[in-house]
C-alpha positions as CSV (number, residue, x, y, z in Angstrom):
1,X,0.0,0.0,0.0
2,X,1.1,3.4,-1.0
3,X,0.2,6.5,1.5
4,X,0.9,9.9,0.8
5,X,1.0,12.2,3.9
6,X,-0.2,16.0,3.6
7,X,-0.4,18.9,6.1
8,X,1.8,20.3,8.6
9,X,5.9,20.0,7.5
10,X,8.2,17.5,8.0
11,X,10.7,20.5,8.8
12,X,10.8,23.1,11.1
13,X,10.6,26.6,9.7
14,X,11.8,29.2,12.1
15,X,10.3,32.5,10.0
16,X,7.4,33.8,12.2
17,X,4.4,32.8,10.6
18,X,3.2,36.4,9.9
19,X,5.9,36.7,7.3
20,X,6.6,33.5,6.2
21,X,4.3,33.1,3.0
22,X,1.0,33.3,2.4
23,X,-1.2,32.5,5.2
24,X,-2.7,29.8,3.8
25,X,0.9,28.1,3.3
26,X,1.7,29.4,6.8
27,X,-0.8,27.8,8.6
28,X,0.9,24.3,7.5
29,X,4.5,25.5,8.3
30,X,5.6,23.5,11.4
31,X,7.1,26.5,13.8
32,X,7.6,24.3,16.6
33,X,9.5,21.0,16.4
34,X,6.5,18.7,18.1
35,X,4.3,19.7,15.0
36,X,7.4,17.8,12.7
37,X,7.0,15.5,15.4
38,X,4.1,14.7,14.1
39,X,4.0,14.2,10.7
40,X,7.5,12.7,10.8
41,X,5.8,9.7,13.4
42,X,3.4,8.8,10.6
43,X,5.2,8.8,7.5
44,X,7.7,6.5,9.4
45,X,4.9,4.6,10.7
46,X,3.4,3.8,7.3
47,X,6.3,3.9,5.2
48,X,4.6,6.8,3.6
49,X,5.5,10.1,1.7
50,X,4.8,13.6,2.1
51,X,4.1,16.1,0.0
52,X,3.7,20.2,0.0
53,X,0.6,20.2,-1.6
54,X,1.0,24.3,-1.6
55,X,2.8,23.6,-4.0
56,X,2.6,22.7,-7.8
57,X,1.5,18.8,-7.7
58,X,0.3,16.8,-10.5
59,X,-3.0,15.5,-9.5
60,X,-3.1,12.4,-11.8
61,X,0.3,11.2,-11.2
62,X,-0.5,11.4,-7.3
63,X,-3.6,9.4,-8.3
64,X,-1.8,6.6,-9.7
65,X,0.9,6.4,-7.6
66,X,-0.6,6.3,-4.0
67,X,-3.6,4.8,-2.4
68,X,-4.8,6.3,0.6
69,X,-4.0,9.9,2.0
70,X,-3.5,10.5,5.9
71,X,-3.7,13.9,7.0
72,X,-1.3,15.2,9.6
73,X,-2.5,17.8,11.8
74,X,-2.1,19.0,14.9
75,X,-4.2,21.5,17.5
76,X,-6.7,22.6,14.3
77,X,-10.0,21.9,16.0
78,X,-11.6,24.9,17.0
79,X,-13.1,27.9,15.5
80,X,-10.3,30.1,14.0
81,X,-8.4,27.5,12.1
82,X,-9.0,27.7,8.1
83,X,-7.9,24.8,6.4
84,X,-10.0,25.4,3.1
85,X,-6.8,25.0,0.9
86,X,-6.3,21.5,2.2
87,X,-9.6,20.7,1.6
88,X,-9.6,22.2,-1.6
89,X,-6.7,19.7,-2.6
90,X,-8.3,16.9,-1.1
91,X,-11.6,16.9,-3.1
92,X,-9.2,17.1,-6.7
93,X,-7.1,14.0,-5.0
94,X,-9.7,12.0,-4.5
95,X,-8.3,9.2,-2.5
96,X,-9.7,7.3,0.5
97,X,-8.7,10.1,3.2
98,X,-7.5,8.9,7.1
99,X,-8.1,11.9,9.6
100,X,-5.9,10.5,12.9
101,X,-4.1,13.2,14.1
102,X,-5.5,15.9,15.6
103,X,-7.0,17.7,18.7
104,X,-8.0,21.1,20.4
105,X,-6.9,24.3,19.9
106,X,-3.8,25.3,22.2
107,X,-5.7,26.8,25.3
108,X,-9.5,26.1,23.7
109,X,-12.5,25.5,26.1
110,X,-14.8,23.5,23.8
111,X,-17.4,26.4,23.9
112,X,-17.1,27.7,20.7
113,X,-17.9,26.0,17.0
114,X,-15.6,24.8,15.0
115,X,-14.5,26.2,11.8
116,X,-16.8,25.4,8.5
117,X,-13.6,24.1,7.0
118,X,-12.9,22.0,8.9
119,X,-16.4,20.6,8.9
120,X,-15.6,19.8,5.1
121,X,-12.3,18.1,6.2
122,X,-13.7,15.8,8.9
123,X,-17.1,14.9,6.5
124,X,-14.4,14.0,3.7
125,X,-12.7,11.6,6.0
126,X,-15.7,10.4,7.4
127,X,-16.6,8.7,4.1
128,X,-17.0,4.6,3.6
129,X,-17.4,4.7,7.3
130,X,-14.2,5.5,8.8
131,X,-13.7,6.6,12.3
132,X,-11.9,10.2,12.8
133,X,-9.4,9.1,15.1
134,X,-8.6,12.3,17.6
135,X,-6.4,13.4,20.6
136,X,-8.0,12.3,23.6
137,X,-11.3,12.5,24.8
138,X,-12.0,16.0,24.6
139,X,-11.6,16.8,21.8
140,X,-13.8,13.6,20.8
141,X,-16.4,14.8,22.9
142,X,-16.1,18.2,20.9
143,X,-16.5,17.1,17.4
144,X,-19.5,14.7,19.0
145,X,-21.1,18.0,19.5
146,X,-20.5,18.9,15.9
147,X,-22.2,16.2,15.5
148,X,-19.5,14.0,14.1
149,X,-20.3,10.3,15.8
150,X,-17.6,8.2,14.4
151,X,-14.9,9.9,16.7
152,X,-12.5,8.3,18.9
153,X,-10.0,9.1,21.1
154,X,-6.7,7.6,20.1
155,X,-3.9,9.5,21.6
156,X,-1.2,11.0,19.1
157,X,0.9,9.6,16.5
158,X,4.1,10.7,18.0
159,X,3.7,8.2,21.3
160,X,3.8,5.6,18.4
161,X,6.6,6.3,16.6
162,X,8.9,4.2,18.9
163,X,8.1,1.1,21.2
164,X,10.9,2.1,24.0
165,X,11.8,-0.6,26.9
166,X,9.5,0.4,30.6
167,X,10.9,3.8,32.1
168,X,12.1,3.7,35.5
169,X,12.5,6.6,38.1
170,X,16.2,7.7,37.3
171,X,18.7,8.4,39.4
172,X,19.4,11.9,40.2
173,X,21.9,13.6,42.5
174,X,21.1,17.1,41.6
175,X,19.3,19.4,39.7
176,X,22.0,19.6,36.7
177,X,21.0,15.7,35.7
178,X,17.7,17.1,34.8
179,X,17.1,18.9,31.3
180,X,13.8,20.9,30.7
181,X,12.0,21.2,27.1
182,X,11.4,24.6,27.6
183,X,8.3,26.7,27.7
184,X,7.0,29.6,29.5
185,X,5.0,28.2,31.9
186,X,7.7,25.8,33.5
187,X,10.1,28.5,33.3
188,X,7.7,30.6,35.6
189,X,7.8,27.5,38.0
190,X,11.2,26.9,37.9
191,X,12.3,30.6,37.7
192,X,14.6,30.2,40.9
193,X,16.7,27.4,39.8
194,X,16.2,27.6,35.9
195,X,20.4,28.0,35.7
196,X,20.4,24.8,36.9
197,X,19.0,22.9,34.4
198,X,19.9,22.7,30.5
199,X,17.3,24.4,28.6
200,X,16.1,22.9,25.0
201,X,14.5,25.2,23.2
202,X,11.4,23.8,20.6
203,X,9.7,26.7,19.0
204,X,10.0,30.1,17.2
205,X,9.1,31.5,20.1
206,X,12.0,29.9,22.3
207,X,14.1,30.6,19.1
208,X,13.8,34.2,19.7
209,X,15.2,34.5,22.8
210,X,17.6,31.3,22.6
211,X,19.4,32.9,20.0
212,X,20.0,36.6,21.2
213,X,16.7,38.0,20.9
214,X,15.1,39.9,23.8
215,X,12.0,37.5,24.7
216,X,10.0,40.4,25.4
217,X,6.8,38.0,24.8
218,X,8.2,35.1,27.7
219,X,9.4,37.5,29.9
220,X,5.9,39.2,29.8
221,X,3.8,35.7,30.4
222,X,6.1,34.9,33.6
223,X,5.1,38.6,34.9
224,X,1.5,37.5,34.1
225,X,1.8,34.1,35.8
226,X,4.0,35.0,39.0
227,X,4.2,38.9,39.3
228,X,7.3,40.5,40.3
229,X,9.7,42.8,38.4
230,X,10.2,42.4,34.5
231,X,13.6,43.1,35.0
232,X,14.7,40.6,37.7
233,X,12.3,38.1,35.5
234,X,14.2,39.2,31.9
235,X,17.8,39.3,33.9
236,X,17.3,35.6,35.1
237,X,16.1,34.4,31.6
238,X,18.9,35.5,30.3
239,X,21.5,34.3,33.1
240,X,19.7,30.6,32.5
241,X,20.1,31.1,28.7
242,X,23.4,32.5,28.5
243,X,24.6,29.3,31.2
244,X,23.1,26.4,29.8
245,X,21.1,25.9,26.7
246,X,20.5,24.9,23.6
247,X,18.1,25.3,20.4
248,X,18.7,23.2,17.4
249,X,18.9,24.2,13.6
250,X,16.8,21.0,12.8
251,X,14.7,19.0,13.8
252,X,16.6,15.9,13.8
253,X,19.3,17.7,16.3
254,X,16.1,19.0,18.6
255,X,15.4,14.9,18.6
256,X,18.8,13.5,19.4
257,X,19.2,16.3,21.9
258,X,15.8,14.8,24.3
259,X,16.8,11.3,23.5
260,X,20.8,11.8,25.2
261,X,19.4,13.2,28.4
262,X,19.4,11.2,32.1
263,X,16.0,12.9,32.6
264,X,13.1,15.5,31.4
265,X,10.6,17.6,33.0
266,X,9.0,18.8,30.3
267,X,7.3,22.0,29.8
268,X,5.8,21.1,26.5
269,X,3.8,17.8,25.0
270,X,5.5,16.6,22.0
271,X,9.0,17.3,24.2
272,X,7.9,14.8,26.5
273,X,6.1,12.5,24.4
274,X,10.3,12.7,22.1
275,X,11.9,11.7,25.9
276,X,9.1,8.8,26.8
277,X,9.8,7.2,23.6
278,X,12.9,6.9,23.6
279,X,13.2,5.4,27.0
280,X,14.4,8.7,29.1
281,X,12.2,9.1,32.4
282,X,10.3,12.2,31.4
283,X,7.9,14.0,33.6
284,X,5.2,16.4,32.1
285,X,3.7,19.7,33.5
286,X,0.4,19.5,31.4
287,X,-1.0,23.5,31.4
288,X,-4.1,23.1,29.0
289,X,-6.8,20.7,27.9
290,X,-4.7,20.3,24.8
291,X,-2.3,18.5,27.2
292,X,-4.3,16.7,29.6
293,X,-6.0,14.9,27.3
294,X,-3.3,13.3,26.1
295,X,-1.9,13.2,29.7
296,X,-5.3,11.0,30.3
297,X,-5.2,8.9,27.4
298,X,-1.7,7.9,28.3
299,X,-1.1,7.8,32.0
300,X,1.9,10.0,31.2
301,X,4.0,11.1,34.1
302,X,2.8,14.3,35.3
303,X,3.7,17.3,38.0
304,X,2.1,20.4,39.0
305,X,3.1,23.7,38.7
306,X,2.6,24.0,43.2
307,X,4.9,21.0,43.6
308,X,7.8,22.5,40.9
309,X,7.3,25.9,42.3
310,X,7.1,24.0,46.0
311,X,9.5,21.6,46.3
312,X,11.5,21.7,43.0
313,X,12.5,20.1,39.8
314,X,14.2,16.9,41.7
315,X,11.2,15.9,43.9
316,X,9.0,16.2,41.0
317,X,10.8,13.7,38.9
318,X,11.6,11.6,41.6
319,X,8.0,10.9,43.1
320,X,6.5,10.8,39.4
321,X,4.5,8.0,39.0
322,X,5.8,5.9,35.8
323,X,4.0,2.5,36.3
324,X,0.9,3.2,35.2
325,X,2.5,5.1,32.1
326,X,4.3,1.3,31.6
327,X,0.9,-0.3,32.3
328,X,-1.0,1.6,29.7
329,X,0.9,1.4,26.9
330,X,-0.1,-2.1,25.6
331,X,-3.6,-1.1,25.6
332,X,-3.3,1.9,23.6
333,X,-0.9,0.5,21.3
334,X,-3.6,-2.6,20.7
335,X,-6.5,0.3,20.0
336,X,-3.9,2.0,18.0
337,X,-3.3,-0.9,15.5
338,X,-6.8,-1.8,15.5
339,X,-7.9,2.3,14.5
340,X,-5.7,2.4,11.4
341,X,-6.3,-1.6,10.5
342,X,-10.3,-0.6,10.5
343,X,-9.5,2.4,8.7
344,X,-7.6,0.3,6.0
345,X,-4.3,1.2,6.8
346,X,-1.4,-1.3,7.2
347,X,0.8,-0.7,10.6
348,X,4.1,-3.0,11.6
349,X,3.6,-3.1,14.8
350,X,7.4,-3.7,16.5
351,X,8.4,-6.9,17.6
352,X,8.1,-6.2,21.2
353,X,4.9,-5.0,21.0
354,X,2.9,-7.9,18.7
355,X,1.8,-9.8,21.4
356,X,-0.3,-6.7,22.9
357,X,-2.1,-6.6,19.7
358,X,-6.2,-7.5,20.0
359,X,-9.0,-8.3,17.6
360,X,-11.4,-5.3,16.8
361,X,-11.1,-4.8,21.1
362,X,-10.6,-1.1,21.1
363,X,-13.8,-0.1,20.5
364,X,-15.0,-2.0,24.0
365,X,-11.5,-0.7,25.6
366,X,-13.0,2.9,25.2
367,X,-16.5,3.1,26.3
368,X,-15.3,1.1,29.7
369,X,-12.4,3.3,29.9
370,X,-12.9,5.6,33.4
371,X,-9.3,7.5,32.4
372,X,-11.1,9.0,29.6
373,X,-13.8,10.6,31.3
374,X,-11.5,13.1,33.6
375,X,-10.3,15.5,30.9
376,X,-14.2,15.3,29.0
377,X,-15.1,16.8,32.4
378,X,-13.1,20.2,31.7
379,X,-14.6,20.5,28.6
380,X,-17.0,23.6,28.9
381,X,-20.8,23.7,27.8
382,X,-20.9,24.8,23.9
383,X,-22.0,28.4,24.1
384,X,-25.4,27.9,22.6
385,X,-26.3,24.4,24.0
386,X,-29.5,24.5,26.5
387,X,-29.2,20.6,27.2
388,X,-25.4,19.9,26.7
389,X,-24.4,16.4,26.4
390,X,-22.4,14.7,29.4
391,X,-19.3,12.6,28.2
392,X,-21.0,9.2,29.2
393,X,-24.0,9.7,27.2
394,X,-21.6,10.3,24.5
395,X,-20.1,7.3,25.2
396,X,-23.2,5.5,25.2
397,X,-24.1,6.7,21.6
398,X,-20.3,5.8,20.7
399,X,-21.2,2.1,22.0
400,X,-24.1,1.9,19.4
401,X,-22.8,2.8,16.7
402,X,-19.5,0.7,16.9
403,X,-22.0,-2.5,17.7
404,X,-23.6,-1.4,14.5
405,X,-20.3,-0.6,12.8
406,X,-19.1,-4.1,13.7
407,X,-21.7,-5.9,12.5
């Protein structure tokens, strides 16, 4: 089977998106390395190609050469995000589409509807039957309201890329054995002993003030999130940059550089997700829906922001909880191999992982699955719903149609 892969880059581009291109062709120009991530996972996964399809393609030579299309998105579903181009391309390909990667909005609350585009995007993938195969289960519970019922939750590509050996709680004498993907938020946190760590920078944003630039836009968030003086914030930034970190040209070096480490605290998702695959102890600070959802779905290894702030960087890791991450795993691999088989997709599953593998089980797996319901639960009512749906009656209508599905 031939699979072409469209959407977000297999490269990072480090021009701010406002200037970039056109914003069409912006909007698919991956400005942080977890949206490579991403589409890198599943063209490895399925052996596939990608292509720009911004660019000039030749629509009957793509025709005969592949066989499905899988689309490779990332936090697209909400109301702001116009993917009309894709679409566009889509309908003139016309191949069997597979939607499997994608989720909320960065910071969304659910309330809002989603953008008519993307309405187009999911009904094109819906055809023949399929199941859209989304982050975690808010985001399924979202598009249920849109009223798409062939959702399921089924984590992200990117934990899939790699079948690593159980993680165990590392050993750590000090701060200086414990590297941070950076963001923001953790960098709030850990403002007091950020020199300690090595910083790894991920994003166009980091980029900026990795690389010389002022920061004037993380300096400002820190104010917002722990008061204080800009300056002292700005100075310290700069003192923990200047010490110890790191942002790589490519993406390939921004890879390498998680997998080498003796330990992660991660201030951003597809950071974390990079270090848990490869088999480095990696401990999350989830900040958004975005993120617990997948945090959920996972059992991934999580902190607070009270306990960093509290008790530091070391007792986080340390009192982490990664057997239940270990535990997990087979079943979501199992519903992972049985999504893309039902969806006509072919997936090696690694040799350590074949005996996990079930029989059209996933679909039961999910409507018993009480980890799934914690993150629906922070899903806010839709703006203009008087009798909103709750998660398990969502679940319940989930239940029927796979039963019918299956039959």
């Amino acid at each position: 089977m031939n699979v072409l892969v469209v959407g977000l880059t297999p490269d990072y581009y480090s021009s701010p998106v406002s200037t970039a291109v056109t914003a069409h062709r912006a909007a698919m120009r991956s400005t942080n390395m977890g949206a490579s991530f991403i589409t890198r996972s599943i063209v490895s996964m399925f052996n596939a190609e990608y292509i720009d399809f911004m660019l000039d393609v030749d629509i009957s030579e793509l025709q005969n050469k592949y066989d499905v299309c899988v689309v490779s998105l990332a936090s697209h579903l909400g109301p702001s995000r116009d993917v009309s181009k894709l679409v566009g391309f889509l309908k003139q390909l016309d191949l069997k589409t597979v939607f499997l990667s994608g989720g909320l909005d960065a910071g969304a609350t659910g309330a809002q509807k989603i953008h008519k585009s993307l309405i187009d995007l999911l009904d094109l993938c819906s055809a023949d039957n399929q199941w859209i195969g989304v982050r975690g289960a808010a985001s399924a519970l979202y598009l249920h309201r849109q009223g798409f019922n062939n959702v399921v939750p089924v984590g992200c590509p990117t934990m899939y890329s790699r079948f690593s050996s159980e993680i165990q709680t590392p050993r750590i004498e000090g701060a200086t054995d414990i590297a941070v993907p950076f963001h923001w938020k953790i960098a709030a946190n850990l403002i007091n002993e950020l020199s300690d760590h090595f910083l790894i920078g991920q994003d166009s944003i980091d980029e900026e003030l990795f690389l010389g630039g002022n920061g004037q836009r993380i300096t400002n968030n820190i104010h917002r999130n722990i008061g204080g003086s800009k300056r002292e914030i700005r100075e310290k930034l700069r003192a923990a940059i200047s010490k110890n970190s790191y942002f790589p040209e490519k993406y390939d070096k921004w890879y390498e550089a998680l997998g080498a480490q003796t330990a992660l605290l991660s201030g951003r998702l597809h950071g974390a997700i990079c270090g848990l695959t490869q088999g480095v102890p990696t401990v999350l600070v989830p900040w958004d829906i975005r993120s617990r959802e997948i945090v959920d779905y996972f059992c991934m290894p999580v902190t607070s922001s009270d306990t960093i702030s509290n008790d530091g960087a070391r007792s986080a890791v340390l009192n982490a909880d990664f057997d239940k991450y270990n535990e997990r795993r087979a079943v979501c691999w199992a519903r992972w191999s049985e999504f893309v088989q039902t969806n006509g997709l072919e997936f090696p599953m690694q040799e350590s992982n074949k005996t996990q593998s079930s029989t059209r089980g996933y679909a039961e797996l999910l409507w018993n699955d009480k980890e799934l319901l914690g993150t629906a639960s922070l899903l806010r009512d839709r703006e203009d719903d008087r009798y909103p749906l709750s998660f398990r009656r969502i679940l319940r209508n989930f239940k029927r149609n796979a039963v019918s599905y299956y039959k």
